[in-house]
N, C-alpha and C positions, 0 to 999 in steps of 0.2 A: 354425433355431437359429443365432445370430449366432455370428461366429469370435475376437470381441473383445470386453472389455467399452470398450475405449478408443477417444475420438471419433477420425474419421479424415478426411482433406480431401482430396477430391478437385476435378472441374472444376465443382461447384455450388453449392463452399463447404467449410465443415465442416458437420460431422453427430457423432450419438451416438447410440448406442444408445438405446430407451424402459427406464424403471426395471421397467418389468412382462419387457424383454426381458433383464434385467440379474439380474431374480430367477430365471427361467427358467435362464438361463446356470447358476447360482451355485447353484442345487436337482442341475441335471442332472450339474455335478459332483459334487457330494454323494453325487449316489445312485452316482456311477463310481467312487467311493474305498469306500463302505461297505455298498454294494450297495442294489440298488431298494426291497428291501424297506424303507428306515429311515421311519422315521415324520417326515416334515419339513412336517405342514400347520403352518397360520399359529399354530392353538392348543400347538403345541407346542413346547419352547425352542428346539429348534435351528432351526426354522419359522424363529421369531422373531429368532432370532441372522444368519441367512442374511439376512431381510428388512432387519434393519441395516446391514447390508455393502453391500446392495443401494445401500440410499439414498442410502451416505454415498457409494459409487460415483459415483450418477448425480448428486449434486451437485458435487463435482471434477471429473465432465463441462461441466456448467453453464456451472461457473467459468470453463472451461476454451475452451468456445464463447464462451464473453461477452468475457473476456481478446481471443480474435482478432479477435472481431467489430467490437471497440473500435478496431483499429488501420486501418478504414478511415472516409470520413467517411457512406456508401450507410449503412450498417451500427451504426457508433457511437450510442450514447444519452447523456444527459445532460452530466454534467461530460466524460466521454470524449470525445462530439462536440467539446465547447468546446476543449479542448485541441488536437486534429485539425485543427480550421479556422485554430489562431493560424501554421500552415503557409503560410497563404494570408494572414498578415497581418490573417484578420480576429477579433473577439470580440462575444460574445452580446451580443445588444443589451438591454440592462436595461428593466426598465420605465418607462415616460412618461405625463406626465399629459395630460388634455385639456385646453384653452387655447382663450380665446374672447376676443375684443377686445367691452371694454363702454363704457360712455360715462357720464362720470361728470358729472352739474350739480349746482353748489354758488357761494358765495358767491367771489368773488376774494379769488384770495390764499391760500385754505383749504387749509393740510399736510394728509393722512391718511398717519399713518404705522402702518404695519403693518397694513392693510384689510384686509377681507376680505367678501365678498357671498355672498350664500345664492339658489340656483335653487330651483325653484318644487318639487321632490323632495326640499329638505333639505340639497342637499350645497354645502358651503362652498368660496370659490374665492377664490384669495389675489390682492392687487393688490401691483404691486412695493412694494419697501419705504418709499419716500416718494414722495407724489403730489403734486401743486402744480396747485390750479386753478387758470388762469390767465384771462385779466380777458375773455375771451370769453367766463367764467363755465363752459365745457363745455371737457371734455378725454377723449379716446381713449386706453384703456390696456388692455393686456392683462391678464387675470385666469388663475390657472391653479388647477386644481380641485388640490383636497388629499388627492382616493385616486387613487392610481394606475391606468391600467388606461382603458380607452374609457368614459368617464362622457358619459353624451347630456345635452346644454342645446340646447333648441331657440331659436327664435329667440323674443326677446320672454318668456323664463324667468326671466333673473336682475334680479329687481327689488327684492329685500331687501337692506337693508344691517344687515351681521350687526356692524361694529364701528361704533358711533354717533359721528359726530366733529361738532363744532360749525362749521355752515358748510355742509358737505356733508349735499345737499339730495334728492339720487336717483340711480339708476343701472338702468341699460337693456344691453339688449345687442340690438343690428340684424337680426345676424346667428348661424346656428348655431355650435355648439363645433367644434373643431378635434380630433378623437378621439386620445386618445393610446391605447398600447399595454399590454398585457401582457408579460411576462418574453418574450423569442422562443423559441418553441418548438424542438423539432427541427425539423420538417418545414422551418420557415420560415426557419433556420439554414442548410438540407442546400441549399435551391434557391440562398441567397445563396452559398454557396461553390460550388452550381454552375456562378451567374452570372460569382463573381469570374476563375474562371481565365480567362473568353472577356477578358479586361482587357487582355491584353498579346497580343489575336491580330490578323491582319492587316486580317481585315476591320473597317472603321468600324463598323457596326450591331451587332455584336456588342461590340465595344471599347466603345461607349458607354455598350449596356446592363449590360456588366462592372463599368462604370468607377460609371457613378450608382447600381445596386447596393449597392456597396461603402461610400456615403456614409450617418454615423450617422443615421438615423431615417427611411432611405428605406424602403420596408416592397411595394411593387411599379412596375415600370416596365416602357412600351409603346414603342417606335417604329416609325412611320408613316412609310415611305423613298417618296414618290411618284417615280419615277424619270420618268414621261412628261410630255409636251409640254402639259399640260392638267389643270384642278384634277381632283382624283378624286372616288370618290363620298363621301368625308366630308369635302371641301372644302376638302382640301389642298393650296395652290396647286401647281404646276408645279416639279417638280426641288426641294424642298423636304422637309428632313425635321420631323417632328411627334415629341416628346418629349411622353410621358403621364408623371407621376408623381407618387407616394404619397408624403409626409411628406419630411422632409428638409431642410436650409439654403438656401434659393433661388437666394443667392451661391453656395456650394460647387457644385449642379447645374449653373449655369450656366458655370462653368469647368471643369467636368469635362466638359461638352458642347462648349466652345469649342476642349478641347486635342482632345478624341478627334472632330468631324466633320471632313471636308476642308476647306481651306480655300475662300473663296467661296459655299458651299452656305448657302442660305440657310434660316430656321427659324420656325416657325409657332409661334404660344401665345397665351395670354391674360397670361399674367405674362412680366416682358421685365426683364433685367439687361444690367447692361452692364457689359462685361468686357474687363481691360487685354490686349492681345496684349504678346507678350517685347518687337516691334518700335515698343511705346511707344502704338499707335493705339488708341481704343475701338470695341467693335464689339459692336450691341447684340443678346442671344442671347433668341430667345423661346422659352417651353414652358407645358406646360398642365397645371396643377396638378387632382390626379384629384379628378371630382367624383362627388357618389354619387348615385345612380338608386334611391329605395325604392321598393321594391316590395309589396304586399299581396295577402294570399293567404286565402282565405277555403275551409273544408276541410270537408266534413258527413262527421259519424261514424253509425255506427250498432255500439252499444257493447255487445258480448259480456260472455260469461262473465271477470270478472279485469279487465275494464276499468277503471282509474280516475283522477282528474283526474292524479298524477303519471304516467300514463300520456301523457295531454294533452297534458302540459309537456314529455315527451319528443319527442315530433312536434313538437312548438312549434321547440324547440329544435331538432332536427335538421336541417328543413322551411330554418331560417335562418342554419343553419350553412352547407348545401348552396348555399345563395344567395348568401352572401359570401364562398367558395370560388370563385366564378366567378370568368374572367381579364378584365383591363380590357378593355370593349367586347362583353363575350360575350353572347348573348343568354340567355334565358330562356325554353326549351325544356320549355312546358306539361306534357307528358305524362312528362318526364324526375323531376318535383317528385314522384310516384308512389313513387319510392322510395326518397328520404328520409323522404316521410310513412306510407308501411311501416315507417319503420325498418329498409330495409336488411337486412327480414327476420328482426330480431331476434324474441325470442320472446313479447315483447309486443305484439305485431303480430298475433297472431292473438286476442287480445282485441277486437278490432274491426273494422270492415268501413269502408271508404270508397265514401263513397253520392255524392261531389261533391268538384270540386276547380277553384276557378279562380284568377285572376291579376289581377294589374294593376297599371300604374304607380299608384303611390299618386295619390291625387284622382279615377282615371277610373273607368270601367266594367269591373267585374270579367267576366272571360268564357274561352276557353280558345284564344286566341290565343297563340302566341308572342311574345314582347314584347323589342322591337330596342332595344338600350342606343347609347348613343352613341358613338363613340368616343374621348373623353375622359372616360368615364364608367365608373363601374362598378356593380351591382347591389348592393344594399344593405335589410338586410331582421334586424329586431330580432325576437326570439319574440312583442312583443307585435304585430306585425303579420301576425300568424299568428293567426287568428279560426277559430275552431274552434265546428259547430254540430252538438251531442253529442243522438241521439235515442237511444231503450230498444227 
């Protein structure tokens, strides 16, 4: 029998009583003031009267846990988090769209103002507001999709022109979309205000990863510190460090790399800015813009009692959430995919039996290797790469 109905904190937190242990409490006095015999089951009023006291009890507990829970950022949800972290200087990062550079041929000379193109799934992708082709007849501009959120354009999709302008002749895109975001999550809030504290601490490698972090639309970052006399095994030359990162301004990362490495140390990437020092000199910074690794997975069901295709899509789903949860460069640990594609145990999970499960970088041979990401890379994997082959 608990000693309180009031939540109490000690060194594991706060706590509260269960509402079952709160009606308990609230019956056993009852029967102490008017003795055992009184009649208080559920069907009877004062039952009933006691069970309300109960509730309105454990919800003023609720409150009451969530109130404290708010005032850290481990702990904090929604707007509470948001508010927690402007501590640190930072704020939620809203959502962003996908953006993919297309190539526009038409006649010289030919304005489009207010354009916009259509991929090969329907959704429409806005061109800046005036475009001028110029006497090369082709021109390079960036398109940005009009829903929010990771919209996929593969490469060779956007080939409708959805605003018909006179002149303007076609339009291509080379190259895949650039993924934007959804609203940031907590989780993905709780790690960036993890990140930001290490920003102002002694060591460089954490300083840096604090600091690029911190910049709007960065969304994950690696650093790769080769300290030896000799390139390593991902080919990092000698005393050099290697900067992996996700989304962000390329200017902004590169001077937020420039101020927090030592100086002289020199930096490995594919993409390369050049950045003023205070003492007037340029000095030009490289890093490696994260590339994605798909991955494909193909899964044999053998489909029980309650099994059905929303069942499927839950695996689907799950199977490549757990894959894009990976850390940049992590691999792809065959037998680990087991229990996302359980579900994690959920109770739909026992609707079905898994009769097979393999892998593969998209294009090869599926089979039940672990499969080595790059380290510029990270794993990458949509529900429809999730092939699922359902027997009775």
């Amino acid at each position: 029998m608990i000693t309180t109905t009031a939540p109490t904190i000690g060194a594991s937190g706060i706590s509260a009583p269960t509402y079952a242990e709160i009606l308990a409490y609230l019956q056993a006095k009852m029967q102490a003031i008017y003795g055992d015999d009184i009649y208080i089951d559920p069907d009877s009023q004062d039952g009933q009267f006691i069970a309300i006291q109960a509730l309105a009890i454990s919800d003023a507990n609720a409150a009451a846990i969530l109130a404290y829970n708010s005032l850290s950022p481990s702990t904090a949800q929604t707007s509470a988090l948001s508010n927690n972290v402007k501590i640190n200087g930072l704020t939620r990062n809203v959502a962003s769209y996908s953006t993919v550079t297309v190539t526009l041929v038409g006649v010289a000379g030919t304005i489009i103002s207010g354009g916009s193109v259509q991929d090969a799934s329907g959704n429409l992708w806005s061109l800046p507001s005036k475009v001028t082709i110029p006497s090369s007849g082709t021109v390079d501009v960036t398109a940005t999709c009009q829903t929010e959120g990771a919209t996929v354009a593969a490469a060779a999709s956007l080939t409708t022109i959805a605003t018909p302008t006179l002149g303007w002749q076609s339009v291509s895109n080379a190259a895949a979309a650039t993924l934007g975001d959804a609203v940031e999550t907590d989780a993905q809030l709780r790690v960036r205000q993890a990140n930001s504290t290490m920003a102002p601490s002694q060591g460089p490698a954490d300083g840096i990863v604090g600091a690029i972090s911190d910049i709007t639309g960065v969304t994950r970052v690696k650093l790769y510190d080769n300290n030896t006399s000799a390139a390593d095994s991902n080919g990092i030359p000698a005393y050099t460090l290697a900067l992996v990162v996700e989304g962000g301004d390329a200017e902004a990362i590169a001077s937020a790399f420039a101020l927090r490495k030592a100086p002289g140390v020199p930096t490995a990437g594919t993409t390369t800015q050049t950045v003023t020092t205070p003492g007037g000199s340029s000095v030009p910074i490289n890093f490696y813009a994260l590339g994605e690794t798909t991955i494909s997975v193909a899964i044999g069901l053998k489909a029980g009692s309650g099994y059905s295709s929303a069942v499927g899509e839950l695996i689907q789903e799950a199977v490549a959430a757990w894959i894009n949860a990976l850390d940049i460069g992590a691999p792809v640990v065959w037998n680990r995919l087991y229990i996302p594609a359980n579900l994690s145990g959920d109770s739909s999970s026992s609707t079905y039996e898994i009769t097979s499960l393999e892998i593969c970088i998209s294009g090869g041979a599926l089979g039940t290797a672990d499969l080595a990401i790059p380290f510029n890379s990270a794993a990458y994997c949509t529900a429809d790469d999730v092939v699922l082959a359902v027997t009775s």
